[in-house]
C-alpha atoms as one frame of an Amber mdcrd trajectory, in Angstrom:
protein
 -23.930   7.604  49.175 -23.553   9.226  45.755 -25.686  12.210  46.707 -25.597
  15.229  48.841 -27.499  14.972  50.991 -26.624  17.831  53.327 -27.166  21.626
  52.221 -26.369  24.635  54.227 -26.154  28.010  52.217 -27.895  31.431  51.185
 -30.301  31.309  48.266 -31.292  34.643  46.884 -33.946  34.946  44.362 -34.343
  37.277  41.183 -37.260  37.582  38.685 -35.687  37.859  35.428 -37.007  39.359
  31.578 -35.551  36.758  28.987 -33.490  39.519  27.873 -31.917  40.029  30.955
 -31.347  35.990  31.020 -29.536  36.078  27.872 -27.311  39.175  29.242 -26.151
  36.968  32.362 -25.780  33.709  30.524 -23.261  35.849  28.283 -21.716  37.124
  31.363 -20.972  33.733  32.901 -19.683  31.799  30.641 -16.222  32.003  31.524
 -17.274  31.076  35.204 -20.188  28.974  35.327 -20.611  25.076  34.004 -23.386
  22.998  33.422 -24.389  20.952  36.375 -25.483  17.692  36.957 -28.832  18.025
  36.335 -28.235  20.723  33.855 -31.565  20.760  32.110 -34.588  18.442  34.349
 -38.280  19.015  34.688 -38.374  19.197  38.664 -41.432  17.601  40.331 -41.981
  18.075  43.816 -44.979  17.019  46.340 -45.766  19.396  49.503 -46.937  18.211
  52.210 -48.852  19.957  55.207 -51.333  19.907  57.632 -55.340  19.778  56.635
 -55.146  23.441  57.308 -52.189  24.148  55.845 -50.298  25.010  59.050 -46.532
  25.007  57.648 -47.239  27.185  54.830 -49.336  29.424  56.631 -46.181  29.913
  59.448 -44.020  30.207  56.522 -45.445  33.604  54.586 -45.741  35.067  58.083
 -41.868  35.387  57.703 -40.618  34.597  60.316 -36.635  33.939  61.952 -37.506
  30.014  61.359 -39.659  28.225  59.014 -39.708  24.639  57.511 -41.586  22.439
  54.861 -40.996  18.472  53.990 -41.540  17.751  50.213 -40.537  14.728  47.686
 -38.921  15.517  44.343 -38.084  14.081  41.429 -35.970  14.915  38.334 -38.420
  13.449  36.134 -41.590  11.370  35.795 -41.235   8.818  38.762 -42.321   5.227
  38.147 -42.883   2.702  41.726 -38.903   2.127  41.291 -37.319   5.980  40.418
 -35.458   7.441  42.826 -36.402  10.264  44.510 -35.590  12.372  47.609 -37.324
  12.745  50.789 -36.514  16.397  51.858 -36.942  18.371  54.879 -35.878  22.178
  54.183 -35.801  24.807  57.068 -35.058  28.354  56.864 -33.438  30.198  60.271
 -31.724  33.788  60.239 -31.779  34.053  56.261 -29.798  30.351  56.214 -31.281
  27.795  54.090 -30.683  23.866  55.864 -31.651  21.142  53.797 -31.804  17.122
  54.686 -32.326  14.881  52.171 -32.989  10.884  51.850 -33.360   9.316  48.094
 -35.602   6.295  47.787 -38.016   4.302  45.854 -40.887   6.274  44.924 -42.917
   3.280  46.489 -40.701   3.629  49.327 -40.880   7.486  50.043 -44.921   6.927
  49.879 -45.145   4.167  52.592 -43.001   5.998  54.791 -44.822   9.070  54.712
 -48.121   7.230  54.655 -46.976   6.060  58.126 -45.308   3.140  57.271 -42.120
   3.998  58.897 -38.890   4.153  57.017 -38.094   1.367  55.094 -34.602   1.008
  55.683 -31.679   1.063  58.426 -32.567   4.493  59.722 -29.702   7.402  59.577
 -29.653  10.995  61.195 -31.391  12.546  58.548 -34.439   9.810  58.728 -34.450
  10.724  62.650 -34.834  14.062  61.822 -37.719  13.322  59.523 -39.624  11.216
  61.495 -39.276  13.807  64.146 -40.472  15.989  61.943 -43.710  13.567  60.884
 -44.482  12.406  64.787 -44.632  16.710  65.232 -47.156  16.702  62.736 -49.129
  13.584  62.816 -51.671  15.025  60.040 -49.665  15.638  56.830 -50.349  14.612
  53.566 -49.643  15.603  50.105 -51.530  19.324  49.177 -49.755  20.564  45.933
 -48.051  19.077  43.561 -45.534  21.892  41.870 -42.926  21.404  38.769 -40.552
  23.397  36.711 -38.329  23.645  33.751 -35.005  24.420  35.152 -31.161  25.070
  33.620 -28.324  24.345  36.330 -24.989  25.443  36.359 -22.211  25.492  38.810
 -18.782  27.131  39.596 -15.762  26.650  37.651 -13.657  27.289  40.508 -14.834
  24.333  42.775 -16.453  26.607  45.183 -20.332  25.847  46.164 -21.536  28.327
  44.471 -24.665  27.873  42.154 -26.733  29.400  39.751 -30.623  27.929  38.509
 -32.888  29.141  36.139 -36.713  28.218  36.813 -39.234  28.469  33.859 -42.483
  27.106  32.922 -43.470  27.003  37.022 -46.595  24.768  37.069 -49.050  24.008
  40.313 -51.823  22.285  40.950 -53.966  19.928  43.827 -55.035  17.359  41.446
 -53.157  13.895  40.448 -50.984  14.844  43.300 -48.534  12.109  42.040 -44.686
  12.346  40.868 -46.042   9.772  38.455 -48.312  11.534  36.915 -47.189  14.291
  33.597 -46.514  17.802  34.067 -49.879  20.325  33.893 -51.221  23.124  36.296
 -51.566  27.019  36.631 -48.759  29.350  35.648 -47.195  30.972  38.998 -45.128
  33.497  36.607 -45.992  35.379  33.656 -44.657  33.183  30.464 -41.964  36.423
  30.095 -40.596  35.834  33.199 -37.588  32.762  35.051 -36.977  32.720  38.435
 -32.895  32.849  38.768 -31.899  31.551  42.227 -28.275  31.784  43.184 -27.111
  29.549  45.734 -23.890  29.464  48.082 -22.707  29.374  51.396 -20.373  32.605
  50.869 -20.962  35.899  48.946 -21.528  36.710  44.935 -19.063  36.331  42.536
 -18.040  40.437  41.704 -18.350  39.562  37.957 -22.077  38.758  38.653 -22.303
  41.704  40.985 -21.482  43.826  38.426 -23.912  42.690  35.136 -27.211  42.633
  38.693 -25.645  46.177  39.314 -25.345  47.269  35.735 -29.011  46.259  34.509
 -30.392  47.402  38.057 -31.941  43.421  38.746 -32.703  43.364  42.311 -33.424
  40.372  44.534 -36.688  39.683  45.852 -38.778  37.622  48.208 -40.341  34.340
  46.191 -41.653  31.171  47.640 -43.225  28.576  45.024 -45.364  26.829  47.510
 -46.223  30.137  49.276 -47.015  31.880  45.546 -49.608  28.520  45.160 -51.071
  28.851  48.431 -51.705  32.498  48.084 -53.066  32.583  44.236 -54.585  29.207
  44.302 -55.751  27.729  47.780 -56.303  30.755  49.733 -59.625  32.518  48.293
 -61.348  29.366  48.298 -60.668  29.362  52.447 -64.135  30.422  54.335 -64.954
  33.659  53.927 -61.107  34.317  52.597 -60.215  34.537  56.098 -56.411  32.366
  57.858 -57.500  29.622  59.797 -54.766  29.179  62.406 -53.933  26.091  64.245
């Protein structure tokens, strides 16, 4: 498997000026390297009930939350590979399970199709997941501009940079180009550090020094709550 397909770590988000961007790129350049996927338009596909029951759970807050979603690194034809990916969220900890496939693939198994090859844990855990709720289908289709860097010093700590964060519920396709509605102001980037341990003190200090503070920011939840909520009856949470 030349993937990882097995996440379990803290991610902590920060809405950054471009300004301040430029002050921590500066600041981490002795420390941070480009990652893999060091520049990539990211394309996911949420899925969720008819009523949107996950995503509804999940801006309640609450100790445990989860959401299944394909993504791809860029535009997917039948044969790219993408990755199935369940994500759950319990205590502040961030679990993620991930398959890669066929885009083809991917589609027919969560069409119903089953999986399409030798099943593993993870696929288990998926079609758990899919059996628990029978009725999901894709509901938003949500992609990014994003700059990727990791540790110098081996650890698992990472740093991303989301721009340019795009949403919509039309050609709900990873095939399909990159157009929607702007979640963030065009002066803003979501930074989202990532790790299974604490922040690095050199990054401690430049947060500390230009007083950037984390806060709470869920792409899907953001798109639910500008975009598919008022047009619900009356404005009103429909609850399973």
């Amino acid at each position: 498997m030349g993937y990882q397909s097995n996440f379990k770590r803290y991610e902590i988000k920060y809405l950054l000026t471009p300004e301040q961007k430029a002050l921590i790129l500066s600041a981490m350049a002795d420390n941070m390297l480009p990652d893999k996927f060091f520049r990539s338009t990211i394309r996911n596909l949420y899925f969720d009930t008819g009523n949107y029951q996950l995503i509804r759970h999940s801006i309640e807050r609450p100790a445990y939350k989860e959401k299944l979603r394909v993504r791809s690194y860029r535009e997917a034809a039948e044969d790219t590979e993408v990755f199935v990916e369940l994500k759950k969220k319990y205590d502040h900890v961030v679990y993620k399970r991930r398959v890669a496939l066929r885009e083809w693939e991917s589609l027919l198994w969560l069409r119903g199709g089953g999986y399409p090859r030798p099943p593993c844990q993870i696929s288990r855990e998926i079609d758990y997941f899919l059996s628990h709720y029978p009725s999901l289908h894709p509901t938003v289709f949500l992609s990014y501009d994003r700059e990727a860097y990791r540790s110098k010093d081996g650890s698992d700590f990472r740093m991303t940079f989301d721009s340019n964060i795009l949403c919509r519920q039309e050609d709900l396709s990873l095939a399909c180009p990159v157009w929607g509605t702007a979640l963030l102001p065009e002066n803003r980037i979501l930074m989202e550090l990532k790790t299974s341990g604490g922040i690095p003190l050199w990054l401690t200090h430049i947060l500390s020094e230009q007083h950037i503070y984390k806060t709470s920011f869920s792409k899907y939840g953001t798109a639910y709550q500008t975009m598919i909520f008022p047009t619900q009856t009356g404005g009103n949470l429909i609850h399973a």
